[in-house]
Kinemage of the C-alpha trace (Angstrom):
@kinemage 1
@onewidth
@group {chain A} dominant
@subgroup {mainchain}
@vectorlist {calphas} color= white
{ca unk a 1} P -20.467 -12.204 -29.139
{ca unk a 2} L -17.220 -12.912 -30.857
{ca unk a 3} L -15.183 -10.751 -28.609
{ca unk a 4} L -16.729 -12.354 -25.816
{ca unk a 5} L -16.296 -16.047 -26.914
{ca unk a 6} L -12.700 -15.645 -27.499
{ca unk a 7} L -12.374 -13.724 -23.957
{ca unk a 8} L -13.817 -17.117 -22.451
{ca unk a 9} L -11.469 -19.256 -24.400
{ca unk a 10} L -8.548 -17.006 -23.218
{ca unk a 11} L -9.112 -17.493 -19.556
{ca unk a 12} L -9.996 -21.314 -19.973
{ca unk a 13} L -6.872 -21.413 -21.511
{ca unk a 14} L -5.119 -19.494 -18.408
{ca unk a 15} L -6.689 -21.465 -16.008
{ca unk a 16} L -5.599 -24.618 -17.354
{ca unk a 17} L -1.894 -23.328 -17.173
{ca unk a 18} L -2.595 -21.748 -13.923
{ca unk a 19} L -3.990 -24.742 -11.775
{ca unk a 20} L -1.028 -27.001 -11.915
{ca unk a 21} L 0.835 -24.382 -9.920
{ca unk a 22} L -1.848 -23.135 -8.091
{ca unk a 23} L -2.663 -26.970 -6.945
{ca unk a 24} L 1.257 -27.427 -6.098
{ca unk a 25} L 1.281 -24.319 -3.832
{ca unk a 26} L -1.700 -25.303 -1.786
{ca unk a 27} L -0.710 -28.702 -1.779
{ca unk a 28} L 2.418 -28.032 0.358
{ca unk a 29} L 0.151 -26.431 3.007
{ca unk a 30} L -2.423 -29.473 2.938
{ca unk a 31} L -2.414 -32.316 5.147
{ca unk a 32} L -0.571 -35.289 3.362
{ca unk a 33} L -3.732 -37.340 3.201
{ca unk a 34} L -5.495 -34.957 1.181
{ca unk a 35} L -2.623 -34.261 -1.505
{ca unk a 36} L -4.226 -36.446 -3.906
{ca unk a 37} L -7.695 -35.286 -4.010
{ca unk a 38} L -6.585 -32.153 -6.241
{ca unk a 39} L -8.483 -30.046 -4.183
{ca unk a 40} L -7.409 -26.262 -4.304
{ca unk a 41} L -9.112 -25.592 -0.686
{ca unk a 42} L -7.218 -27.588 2.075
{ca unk a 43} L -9.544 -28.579 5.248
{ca unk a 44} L -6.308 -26.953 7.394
{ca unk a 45} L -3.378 -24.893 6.750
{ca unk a 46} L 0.136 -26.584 7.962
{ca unk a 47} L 3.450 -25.799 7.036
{ca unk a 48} L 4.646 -29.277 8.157
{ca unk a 49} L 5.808 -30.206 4.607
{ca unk a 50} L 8.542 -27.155 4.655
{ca unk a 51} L 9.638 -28.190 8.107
{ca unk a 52} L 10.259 -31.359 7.123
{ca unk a 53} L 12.059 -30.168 3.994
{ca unk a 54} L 14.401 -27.873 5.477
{ca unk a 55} L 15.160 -30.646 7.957
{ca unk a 56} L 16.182 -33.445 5.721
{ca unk a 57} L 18.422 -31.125 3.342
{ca unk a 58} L 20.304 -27.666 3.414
{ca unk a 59} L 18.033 -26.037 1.192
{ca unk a 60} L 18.933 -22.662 2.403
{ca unk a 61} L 22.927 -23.351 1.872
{ca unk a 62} L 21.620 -24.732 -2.042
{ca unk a 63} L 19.619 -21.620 -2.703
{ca unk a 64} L 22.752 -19.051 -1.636
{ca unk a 65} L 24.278 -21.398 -4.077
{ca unk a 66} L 22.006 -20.959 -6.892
{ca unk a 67} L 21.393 -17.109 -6.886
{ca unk a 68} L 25.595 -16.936 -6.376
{ca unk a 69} L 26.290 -18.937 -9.660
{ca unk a 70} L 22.968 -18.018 -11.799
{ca unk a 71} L 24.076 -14.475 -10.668
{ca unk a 72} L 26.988 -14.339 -11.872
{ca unk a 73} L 26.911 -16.330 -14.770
{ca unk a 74} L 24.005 -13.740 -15.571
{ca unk a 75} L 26.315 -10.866 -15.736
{ca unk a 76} L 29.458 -12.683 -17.601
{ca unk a 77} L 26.395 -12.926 -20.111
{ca unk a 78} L 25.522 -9.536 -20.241
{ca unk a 79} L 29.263 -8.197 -20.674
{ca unk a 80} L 30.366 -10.581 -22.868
{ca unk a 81} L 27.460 -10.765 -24.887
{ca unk a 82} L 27.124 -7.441 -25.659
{ca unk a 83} L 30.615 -7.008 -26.329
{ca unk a 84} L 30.315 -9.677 -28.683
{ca unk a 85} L 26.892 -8.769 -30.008
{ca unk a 86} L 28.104 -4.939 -30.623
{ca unk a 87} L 31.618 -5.873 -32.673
{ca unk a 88} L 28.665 -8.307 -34.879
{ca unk a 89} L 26.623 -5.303 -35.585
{ca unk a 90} L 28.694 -2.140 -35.838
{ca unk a 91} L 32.392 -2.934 -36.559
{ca unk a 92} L 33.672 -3.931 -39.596
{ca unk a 93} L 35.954 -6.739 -40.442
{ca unk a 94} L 36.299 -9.699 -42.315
{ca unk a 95} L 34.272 -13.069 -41.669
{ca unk a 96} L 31.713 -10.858 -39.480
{ca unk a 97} L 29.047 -12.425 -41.189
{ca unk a 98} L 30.759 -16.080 -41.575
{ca unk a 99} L 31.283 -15.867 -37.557
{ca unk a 100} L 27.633 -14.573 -36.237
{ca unk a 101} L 26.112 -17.677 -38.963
{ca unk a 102} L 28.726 -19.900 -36.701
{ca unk a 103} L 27.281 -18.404 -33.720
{ca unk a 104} L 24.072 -19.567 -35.046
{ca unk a 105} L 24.628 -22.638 -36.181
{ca unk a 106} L 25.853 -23.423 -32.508
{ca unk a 107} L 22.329 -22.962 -31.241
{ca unk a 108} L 21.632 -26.125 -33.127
{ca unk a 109} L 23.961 -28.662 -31.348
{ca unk a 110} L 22.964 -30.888 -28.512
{ca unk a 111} L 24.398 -30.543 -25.265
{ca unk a 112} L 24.792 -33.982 -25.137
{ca unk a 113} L 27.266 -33.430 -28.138
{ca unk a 114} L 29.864 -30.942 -26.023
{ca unk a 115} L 28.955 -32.565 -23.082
{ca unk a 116} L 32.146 -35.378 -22.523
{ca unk a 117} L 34.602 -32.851 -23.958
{ca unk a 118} L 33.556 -30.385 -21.560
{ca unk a 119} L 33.511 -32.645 -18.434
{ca unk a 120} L 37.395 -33.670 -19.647
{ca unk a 121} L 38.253 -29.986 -19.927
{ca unk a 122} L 37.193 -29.353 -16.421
{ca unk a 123} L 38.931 -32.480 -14.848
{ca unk a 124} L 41.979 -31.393 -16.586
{ca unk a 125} L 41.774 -27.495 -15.312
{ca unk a 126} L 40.874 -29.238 -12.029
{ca unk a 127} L 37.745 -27.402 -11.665
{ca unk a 128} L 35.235 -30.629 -10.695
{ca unk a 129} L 33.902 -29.964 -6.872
{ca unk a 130} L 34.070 -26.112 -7.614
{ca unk a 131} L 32.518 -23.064 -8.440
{ca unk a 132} L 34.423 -22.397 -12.005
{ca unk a 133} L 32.935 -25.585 -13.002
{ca unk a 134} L 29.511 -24.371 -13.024
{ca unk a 135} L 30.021 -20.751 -13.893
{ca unk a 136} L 32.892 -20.668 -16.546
{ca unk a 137} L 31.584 -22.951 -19.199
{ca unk a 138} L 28.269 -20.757 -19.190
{ca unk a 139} L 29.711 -17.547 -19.734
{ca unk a 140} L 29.165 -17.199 -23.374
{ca unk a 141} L 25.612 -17.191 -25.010
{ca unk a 142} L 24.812 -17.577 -28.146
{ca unk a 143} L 21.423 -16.467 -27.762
{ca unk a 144} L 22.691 -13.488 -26.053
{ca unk a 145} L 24.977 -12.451 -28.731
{ca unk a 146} L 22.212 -12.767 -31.275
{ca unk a 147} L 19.530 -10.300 -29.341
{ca unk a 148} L 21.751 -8.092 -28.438
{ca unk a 149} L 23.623 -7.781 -32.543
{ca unk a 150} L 19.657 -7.201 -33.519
{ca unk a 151} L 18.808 -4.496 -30.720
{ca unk a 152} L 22.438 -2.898 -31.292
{ca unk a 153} L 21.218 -2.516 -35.097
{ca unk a 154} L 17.978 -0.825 -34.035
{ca unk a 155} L 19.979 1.807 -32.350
{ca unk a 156} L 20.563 4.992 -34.124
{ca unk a 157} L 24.045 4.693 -35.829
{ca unk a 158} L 24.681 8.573 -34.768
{ca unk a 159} L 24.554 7.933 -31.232
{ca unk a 160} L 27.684 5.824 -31.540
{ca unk a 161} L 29.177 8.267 -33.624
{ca unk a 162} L 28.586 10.931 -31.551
{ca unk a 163} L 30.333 9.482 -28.796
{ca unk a 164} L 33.017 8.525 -31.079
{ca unk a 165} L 33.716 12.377 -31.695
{ca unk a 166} L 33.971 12.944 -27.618
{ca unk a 167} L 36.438 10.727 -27.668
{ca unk a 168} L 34.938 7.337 -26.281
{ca unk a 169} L 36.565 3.835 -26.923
{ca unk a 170} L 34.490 1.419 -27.901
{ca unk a 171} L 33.817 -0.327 -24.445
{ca unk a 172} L 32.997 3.104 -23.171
{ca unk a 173} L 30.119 2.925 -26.057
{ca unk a 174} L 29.212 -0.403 -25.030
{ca unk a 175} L 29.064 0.050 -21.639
{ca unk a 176} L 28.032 4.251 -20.965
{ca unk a 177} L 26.194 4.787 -24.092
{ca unk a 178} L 24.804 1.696 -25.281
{ca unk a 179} L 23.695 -0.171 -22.087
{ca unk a 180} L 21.430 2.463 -20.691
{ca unk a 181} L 19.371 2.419 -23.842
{ca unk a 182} L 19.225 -0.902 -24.357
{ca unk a 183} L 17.250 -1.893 -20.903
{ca unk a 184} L 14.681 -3.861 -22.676
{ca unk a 185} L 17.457 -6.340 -24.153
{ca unk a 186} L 19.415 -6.264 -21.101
{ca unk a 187} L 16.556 -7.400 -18.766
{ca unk a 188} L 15.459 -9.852 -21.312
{ca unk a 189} L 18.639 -11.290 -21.933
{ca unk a 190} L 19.223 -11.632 -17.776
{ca unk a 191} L 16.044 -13.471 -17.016
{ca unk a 192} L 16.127 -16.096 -19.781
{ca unk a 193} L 20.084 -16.697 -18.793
{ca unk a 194} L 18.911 -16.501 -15.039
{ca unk a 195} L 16.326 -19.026 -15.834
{ca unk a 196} L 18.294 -21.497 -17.856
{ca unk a 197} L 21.367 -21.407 -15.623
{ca unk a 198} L 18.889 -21.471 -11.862
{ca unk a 199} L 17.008 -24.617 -13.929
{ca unk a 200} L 19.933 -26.000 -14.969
{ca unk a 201} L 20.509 -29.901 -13.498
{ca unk a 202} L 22.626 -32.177 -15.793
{ca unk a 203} L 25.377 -30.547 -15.937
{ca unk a 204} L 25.957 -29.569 -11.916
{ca unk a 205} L 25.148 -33.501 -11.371
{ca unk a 206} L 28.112 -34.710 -13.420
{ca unk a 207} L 30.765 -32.013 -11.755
{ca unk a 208} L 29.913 -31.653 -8.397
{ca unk a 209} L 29.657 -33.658 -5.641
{ca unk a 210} L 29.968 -31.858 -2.633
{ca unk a 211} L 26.691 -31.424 -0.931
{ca unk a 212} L 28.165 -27.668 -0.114
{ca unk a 213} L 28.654 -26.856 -3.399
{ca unk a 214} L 24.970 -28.368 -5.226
{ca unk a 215} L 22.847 -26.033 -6.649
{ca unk a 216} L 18.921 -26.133 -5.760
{ca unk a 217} L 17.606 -28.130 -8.843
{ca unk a 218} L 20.747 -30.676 -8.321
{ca unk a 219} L 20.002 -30.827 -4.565
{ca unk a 220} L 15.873 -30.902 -5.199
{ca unk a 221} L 16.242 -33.767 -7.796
{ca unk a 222} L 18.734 -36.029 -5.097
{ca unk a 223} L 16.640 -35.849 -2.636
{ca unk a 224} L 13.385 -36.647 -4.770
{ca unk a 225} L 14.831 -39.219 -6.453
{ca unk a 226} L 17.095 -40.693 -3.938
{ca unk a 227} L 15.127 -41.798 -0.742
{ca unk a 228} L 15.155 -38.541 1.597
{ca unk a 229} L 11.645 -36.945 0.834
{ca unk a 230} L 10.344 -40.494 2.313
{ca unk a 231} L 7.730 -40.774 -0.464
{ca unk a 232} L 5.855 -37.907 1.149
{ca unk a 233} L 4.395 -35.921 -1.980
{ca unk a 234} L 3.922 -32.833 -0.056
{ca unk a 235} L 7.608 -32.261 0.805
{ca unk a 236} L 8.437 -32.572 -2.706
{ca unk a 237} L 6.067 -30.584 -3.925
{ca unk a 238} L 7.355 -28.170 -0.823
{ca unk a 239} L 11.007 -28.348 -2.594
{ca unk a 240} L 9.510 -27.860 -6.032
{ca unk a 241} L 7.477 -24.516 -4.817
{ca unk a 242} L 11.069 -23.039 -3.169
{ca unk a 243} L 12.705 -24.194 -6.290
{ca unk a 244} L 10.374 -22.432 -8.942
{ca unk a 245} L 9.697 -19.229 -6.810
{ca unk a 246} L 12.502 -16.853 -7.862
{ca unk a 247} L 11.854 -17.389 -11.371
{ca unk a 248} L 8.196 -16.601 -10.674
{ca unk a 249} L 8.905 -13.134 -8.705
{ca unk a 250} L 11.831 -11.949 -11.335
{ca unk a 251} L 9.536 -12.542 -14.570
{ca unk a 252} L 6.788 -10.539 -12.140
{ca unk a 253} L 8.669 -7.874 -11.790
{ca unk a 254} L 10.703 -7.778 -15.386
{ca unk a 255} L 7.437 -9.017 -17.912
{ca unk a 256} L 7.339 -5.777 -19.073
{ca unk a 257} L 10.777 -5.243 -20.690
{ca unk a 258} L 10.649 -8.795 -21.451
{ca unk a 259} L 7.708 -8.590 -23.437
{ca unk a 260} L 8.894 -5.681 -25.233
{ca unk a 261} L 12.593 -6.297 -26.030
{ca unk a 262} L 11.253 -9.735 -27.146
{ca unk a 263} L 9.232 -8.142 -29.867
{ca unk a 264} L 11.548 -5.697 -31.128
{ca unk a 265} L 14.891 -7.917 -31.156
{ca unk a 266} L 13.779 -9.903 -34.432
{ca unk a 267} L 16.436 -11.448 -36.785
{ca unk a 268} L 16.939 -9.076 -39.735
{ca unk a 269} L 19.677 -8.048 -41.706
């Protein structure tokens, strides 16, 4: 009886996170009159709202945008951060501790805080209305540099030496030896910088302004907030469905690793 009551409270508790998404994705093919009855079950099926949608804005030109820049800030992440993560966790040198509880303590600023600074650095660099404004400034993680330190330290410290003995720099080790058995962390670390960087919208808003250039959360909030979508719900929510499906499909296809490296990368010393 117990095992059953708390099997009933577990999908109650699914559905209730399910139906807001559920309800947005049938809402786009719903007539607009019928939008704000909740119903799951449209009377017809019309794809009118995502006509109208990739009519009033180049949603298509914004999403090549997106996967460009989340992609590649993505892998700066992963290269960096594991460089950065292994010299925390297996070479020695002074202040290594003193500089990963910096790294930490980073977590713990605002955005808001760096946020003018950062904007002057780019208008000096003359990067505003560009790519390296949106990718460079993202490059670095701390996050990234602390999951990959702990999984690093899980690692069997003979591996590395090992391929010290045949001769292998230490990128080589990073990058041949370390990498391939580290997929959990890697995977991990790509979808939650994938996901902050696709989601991000302050920060394109304030350095570019050239339609061409917006990302698809910078282009889906101007055109909810600023007049385009006509006050027709169903186009926004049609924006909102295109906006949130890649992150969807990737955690799909990656919870697996995701779940795992995110239960074996704990902070320990």
């Amino acid at each position: 009886m117990k095992k059953a009551l708390f099997y009933i409270i577990l999908v109650f508790g699914a559905l209730m996170f399910i139906y807001p998404f559920a309800w947005m994705l049938t809402a786009t093919l719903a007539p607009e009159k019928e939008i704000g009855n909740l119903v799951l079950i449209p009377s017809s099926v019309s794809l009118n709202s995502y006509t109208q949608m990739f009519a009033k804005i180049p949603i298509t030109r914004a999403l090549l945008n997106s996967l460009f820049v989340s992609s590649v800030i993505t892998l700066g992440v992963l290269v960096f951060g594991s460089m950065v993560g292994y010299a925390l966790s297996r070479l020695e040198f002074k202040g290594r501790n003193l500089i990963f509880f910096i790294i930490i303590f980073t977590m713990t600023l605002p955005f808001q805080i760096t946020l003018i600074p950062q904007y002057i650095i780019m208008v000096k660099f003359g990067w505003v209305d560009t790519y390296l404004a949106l990718i460079v400034p993202y490059l670095m993680n701390a996050l990234s540099i602390i999951m990959f330190r702990q999984y690093f330290k899980s690692l069997p410290q003979d591996l590395i030496d090992a391929a010290r003995i045949d001769g292998c720099n230490e990128l080589t080790i990073i990058f041949r030896i370390l990498w391939p058995n580290s997929i959990p962390a890697l995977i991990t670390v790509g979808i939650i910088t994938f996901m902050a960087s696709w989601n991000e919208v302050l920060w394109p808003l304030i350095v570019i302004r050239n339609e061409d250039l917006m990302t698809m959360p910078q282009l889906v909030t101007l055109f909810v907030v600023g007049g385009r979508a006509e006050s027709q719900l169903g186009v926004r929510l049609a924006s909102a469905t295109v906006l949130a499906l890649p992150i969807i499909v990737a955690y799909l296809f990656f919870q697996k690793y995701f779940i795992q490296s995110m239960a074996s990368t704990g902070i320990k010393e």
